[in-house]
N, C-alpha and C positions, 0 to 999 in steps of 0.2 A: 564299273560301279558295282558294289555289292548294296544286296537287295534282300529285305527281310518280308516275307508276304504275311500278314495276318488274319487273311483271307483266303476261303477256297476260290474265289471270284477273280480277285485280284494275280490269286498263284496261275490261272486259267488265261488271264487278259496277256499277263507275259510269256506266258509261252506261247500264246498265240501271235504276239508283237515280236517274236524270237530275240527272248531275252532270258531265256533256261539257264543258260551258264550264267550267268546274273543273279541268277536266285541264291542267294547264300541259305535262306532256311523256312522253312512254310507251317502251316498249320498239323497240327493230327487228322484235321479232317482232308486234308490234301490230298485226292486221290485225284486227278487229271490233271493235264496228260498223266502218262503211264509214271513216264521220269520224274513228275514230283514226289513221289512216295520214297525213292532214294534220298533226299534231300532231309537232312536235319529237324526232325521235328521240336520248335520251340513252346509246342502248348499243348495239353494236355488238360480232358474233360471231369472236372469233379464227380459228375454223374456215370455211372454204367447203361450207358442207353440200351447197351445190346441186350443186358439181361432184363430189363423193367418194360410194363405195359405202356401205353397210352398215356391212362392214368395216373401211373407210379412216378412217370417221367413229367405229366403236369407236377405232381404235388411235389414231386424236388426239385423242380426248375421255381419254384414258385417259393418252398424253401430258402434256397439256396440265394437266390436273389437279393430277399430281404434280409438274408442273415448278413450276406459278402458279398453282396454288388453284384455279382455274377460266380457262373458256371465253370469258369475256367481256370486255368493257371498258365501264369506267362513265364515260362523258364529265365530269370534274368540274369541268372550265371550262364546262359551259351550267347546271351542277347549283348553282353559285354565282351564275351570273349570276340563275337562276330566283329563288333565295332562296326554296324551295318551303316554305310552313307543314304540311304532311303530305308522308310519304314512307312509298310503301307498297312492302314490298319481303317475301324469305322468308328461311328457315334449312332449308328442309326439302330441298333437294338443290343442288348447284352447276353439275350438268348442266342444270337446267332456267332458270335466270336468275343473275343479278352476286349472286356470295356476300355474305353480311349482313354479315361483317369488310369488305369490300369499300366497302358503304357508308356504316358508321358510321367508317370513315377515310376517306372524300370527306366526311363532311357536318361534319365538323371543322372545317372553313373556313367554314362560313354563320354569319352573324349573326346575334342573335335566335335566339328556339328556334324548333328546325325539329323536326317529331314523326317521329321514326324506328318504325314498326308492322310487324311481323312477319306475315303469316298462316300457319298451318303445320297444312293440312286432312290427315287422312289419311281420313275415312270421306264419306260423304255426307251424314250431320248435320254434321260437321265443316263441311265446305263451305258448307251454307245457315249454319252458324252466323258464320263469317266474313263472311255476306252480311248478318246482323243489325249483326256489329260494325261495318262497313263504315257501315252507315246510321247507328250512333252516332257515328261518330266525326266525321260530316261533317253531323248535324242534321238525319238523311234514315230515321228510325226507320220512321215510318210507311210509307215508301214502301220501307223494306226487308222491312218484318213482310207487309205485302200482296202481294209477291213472292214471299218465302219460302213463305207459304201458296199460292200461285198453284202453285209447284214441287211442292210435298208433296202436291196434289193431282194432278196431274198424274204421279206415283209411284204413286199409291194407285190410279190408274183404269188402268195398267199391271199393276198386282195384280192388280186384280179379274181384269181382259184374260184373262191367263197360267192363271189358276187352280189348278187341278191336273191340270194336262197335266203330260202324261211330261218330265221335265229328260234335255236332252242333255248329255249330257257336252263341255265346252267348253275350248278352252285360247285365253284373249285374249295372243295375245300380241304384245310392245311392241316387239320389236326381234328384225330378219331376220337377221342375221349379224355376231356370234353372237346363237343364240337367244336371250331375255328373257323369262321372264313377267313376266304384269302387277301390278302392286300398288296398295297404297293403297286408292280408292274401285271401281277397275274388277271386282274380283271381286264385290263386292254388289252394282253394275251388273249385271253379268249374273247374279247369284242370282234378283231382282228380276225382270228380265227375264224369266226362266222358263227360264235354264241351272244345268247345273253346273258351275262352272272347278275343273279339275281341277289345274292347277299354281300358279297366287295365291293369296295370302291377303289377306283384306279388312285394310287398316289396316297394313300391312307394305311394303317400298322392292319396287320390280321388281327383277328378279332373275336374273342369269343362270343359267341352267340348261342339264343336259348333255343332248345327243340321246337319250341311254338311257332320262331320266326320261321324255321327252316320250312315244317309243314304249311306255314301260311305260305311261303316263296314259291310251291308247287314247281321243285327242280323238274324237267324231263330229263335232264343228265347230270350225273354225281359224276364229278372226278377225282379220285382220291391222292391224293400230293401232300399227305405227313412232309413236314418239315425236317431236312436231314433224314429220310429213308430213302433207302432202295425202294425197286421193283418188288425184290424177292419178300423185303422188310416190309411193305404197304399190303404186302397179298397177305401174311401170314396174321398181321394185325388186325387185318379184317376179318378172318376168320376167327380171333379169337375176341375180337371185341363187343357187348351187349349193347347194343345202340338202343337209343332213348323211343319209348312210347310213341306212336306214330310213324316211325320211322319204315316199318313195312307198306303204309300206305301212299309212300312219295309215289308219284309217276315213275322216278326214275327206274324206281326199285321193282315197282309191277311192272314195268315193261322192260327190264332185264336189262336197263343202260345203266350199269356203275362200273365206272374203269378205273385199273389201277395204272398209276403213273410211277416214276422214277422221279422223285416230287424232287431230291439232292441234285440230280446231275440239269434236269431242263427247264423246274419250276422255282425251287428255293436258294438258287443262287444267281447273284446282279452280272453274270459276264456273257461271254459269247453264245452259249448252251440256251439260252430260254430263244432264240431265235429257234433251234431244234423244236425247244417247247412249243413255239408255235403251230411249228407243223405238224405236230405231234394232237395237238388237240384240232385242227383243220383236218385231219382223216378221223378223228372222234365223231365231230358231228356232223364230216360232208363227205367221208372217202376221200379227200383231196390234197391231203399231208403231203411229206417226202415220202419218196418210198425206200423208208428207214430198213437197214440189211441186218437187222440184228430186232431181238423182242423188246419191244418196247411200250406196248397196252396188254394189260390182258383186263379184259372185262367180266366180270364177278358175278352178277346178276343182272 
């Protein structure tokens, strides 16, 4: 079977399902495993994220939307040349990969059927559940149901972890300027974990939101998880970014809890990584995470 991934999530689910040689071509943002980034890039970002702020990156995502439907471009001369028998792509945001209109008018031109599949997670069953479909769709059942189990267990021993310790009151949020809260699976991420997110809701789009709410939310922990950044990319943005009026007076902020996350690799993408995310914010607010061999919090203030 050849396999076209339109997702970093989905490029992550098979490799993890070991279906690597299978992958005929992935996203620009494919960076995990290592060996996806050898692999044929078919899309490419209208925007220059690397060089624009916070801000710059709101107001051309926001642009760009309403001009062209989205941010991206789907290479459809490597998409024909491929003749890919599965195409895994989404409908569930156009900031985050090539709109689904997008590809079902590129895949017009392929001969023979080619399988256009959706996935559209918003909770964290959602998610492992995508990972089941994923093994159906590609004859990898067993090796997805052993995985999924592998994840749910790995949930359940962050339960136990957390117990009933005190929940901090928490606001993840996705995007520095302007503010975002988080959505979708990150709020039950951190319920999980052993917080309270006081501005998400589990299963719901992120969201911008005003400074007023934020201050009235009285975070005791800021997690920082930009959408598509790094580690290195979420530290730097925060030190270059003027955060709104009030914002010196959070809790989180006078008592020195704002963490910077790898918001791309454990929080802003629906595949196996945000179980990491998990435990990643379970040693945020309880010491009780994995004990991750590489950096992966550093806290700011």
């Amino acid at each position: 079977m050849k396999i076209c991934s339109l997702l970093p999530s989905s490029t992550e689910i098979l490799y993890a399902l070991g279906l690597g040689d299978q992958v005929a071509a992935v996203t620009h943002e494919c960076d995990f495993p290592q060996e996806a980034a050898s692999k044929p890039r078919i899309t490419e970002s209208i925007i220059d994220h690397e060089r624009l702020s916070s801000l710059e990156i709101d107001h051309h995502v926001s642009a760009n939307i309403g001009r062209h439907g989205s941010i991206y471009r789907l290479r459809e001369d490597l998409l024909e040349a491929l003749k890919p028998d599965l195409i895994i792509t989404q409908e569930l945001c156009d900031v985050c990969a090539v709109s689904y209109k997008d590809v079902q008018h590129a895949a017009r031109v392929l001969e023979g059927e080619s399988r256009i599949v959706s996935l559209e997670p918003n909770t964290l069953d959602d998610v492992l559940d995508t990972i089941l479909l994923v093994g159906e769709l590609t004859g990898r059942q067993q090796a997805a149901e052993k995985k999924v189990h592998e994840l749910r267990e790995r949930l359940d021993r962050v339960r136990k972890q957390v117990g009933a310790s005190p929940r901090p009151r928490v606001y993840a949020m996705e995007w520095l300027d302007p503010p975002f809260s988080a959505g979708h699976w990150v709020p039950e991420m951190v319920e999980i974990a052993g917080g309270h997110e006081v501005l998400g809701k589990t299963g719901l789009k992120s969201a911008r939101i005003s400074p007023e709410s934020i201050v009235e939310a009285k975070p005791e922990i800021v997690v920082l998880m930009p959408c598509g950044f790094s580690l290195d990319r979420t530290i730097d943005e925060y030190h270059r970014t003027k955060f709104f009026a009030g914002w010196e007076e959070l809790p989180a902020v006078r008592n020195n809890k704002v963490y910077a996350v790898d918001g791309s690799s454990y929080f802003n993408r629906s595949g196996p990584r945000l179980i990491d995310g998990v435990e990643i914010l379970a040693e945020i607010f309880h010491s009780r995470g994995a004990d991750v061999p590489y950096r992966h919090i550093e806290r700011l203030s």
